[in-house]
C-alpha positions as CSV (number, residue, x, y, z in Angstrom):
1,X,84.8,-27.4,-87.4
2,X,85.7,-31.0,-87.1
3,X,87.4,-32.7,-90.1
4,X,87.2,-36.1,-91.4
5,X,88.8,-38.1,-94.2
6,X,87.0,-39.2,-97.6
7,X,88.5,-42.1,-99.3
8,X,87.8,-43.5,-102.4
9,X,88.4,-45.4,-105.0
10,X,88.7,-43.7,-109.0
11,X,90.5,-44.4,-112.6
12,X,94.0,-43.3,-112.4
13,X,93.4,-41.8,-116.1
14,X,90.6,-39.8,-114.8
15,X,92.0,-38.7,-111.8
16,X,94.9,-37.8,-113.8
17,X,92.5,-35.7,-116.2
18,X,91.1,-33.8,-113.7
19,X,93.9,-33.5,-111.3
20,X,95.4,-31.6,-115.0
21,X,92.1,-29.2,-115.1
22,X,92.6,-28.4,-111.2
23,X,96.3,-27.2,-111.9
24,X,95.1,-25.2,-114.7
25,X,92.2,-24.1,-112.6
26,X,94.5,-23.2,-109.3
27,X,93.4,-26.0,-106.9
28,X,94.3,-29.0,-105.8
29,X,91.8,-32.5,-106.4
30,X,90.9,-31.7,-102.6
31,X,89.9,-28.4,-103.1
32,X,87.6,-29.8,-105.9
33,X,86.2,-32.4,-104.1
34,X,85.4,-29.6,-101.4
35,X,83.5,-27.5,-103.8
36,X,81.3,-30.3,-105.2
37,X,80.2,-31.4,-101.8
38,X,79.6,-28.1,-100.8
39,X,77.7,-26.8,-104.4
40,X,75.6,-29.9,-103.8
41,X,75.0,-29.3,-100.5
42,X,73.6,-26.1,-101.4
43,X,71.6,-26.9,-104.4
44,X,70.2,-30.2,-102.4
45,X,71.0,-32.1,-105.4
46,X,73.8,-33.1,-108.0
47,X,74.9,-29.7,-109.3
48,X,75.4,-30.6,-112.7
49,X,73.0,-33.1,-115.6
50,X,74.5,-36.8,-115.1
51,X,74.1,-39.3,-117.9
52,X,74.6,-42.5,-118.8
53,X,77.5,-41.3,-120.9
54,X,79.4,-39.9,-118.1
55,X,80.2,-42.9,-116.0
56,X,83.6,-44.1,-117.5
57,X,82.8,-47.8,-118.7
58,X,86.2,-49.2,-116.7
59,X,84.5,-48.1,-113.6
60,X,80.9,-49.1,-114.3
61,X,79.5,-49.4,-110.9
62,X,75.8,-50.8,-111.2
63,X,74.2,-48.4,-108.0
64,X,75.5,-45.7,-110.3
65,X,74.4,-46.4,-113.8
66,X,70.5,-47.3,-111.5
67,X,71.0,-44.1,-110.4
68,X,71.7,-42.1,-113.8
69,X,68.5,-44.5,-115.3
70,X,66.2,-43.6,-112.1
71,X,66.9,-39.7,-112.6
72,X,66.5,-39.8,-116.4
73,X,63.0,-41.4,-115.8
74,X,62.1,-38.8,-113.1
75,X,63.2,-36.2,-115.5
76,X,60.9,-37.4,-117.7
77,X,58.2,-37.6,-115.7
78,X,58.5,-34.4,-114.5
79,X,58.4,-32.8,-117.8
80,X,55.2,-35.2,-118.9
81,X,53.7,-33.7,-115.6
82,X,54.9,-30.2,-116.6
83,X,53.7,-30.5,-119.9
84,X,50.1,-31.7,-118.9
85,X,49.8,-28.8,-116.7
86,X,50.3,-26.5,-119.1
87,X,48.2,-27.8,-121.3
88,X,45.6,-28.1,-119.0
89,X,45.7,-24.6,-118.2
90,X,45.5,-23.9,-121.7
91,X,42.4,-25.2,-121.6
92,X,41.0,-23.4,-119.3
């Protein structure tokens, strides 16, 4: 299969965090970033609950903290639409 390079841009402190978990955990940052893209591949989503709280505030990127605010509100949403359903079958 073809490879391609992903460059970006992170906090050194971070990257230093989690480059400290990936020793502990055996891998390497690219073997991390592998297995994110690949989990959310498979799961067709973010693999993991993202808040507001996440996004280091040195590196508050705007289409990211939308993001976290649009999928808290669809959250919501879908458990106000969950919650009607199940009352309405209640009902029945």
């Amino acid at each position: 299969m073809a490879q391609t390079n992903v460059s970006f841009e992170m906090n050194e402190k971070l990257r230093d965090q989690m480059e400290e978990i990936c020793d502990e955990l055996g891998m390497d940052l690219e073997d991390a970033f592998k297995l994110f893209a690949k989990k959310m591949v498979n799961e067709q989503q973010i693999p993991f609950e993202v808040t507001v709280n996440d996004i280091p505030n040195d590196d508050a990127d705007e289409k990211i903290i939308r993001f976290v605010k649009i999928s808290a509100v669809i959250a919501a949403v879908a458990a106000a639409v969950s919650l009607v359903i199940h009352l309405f079958r209640k009902l029945r």
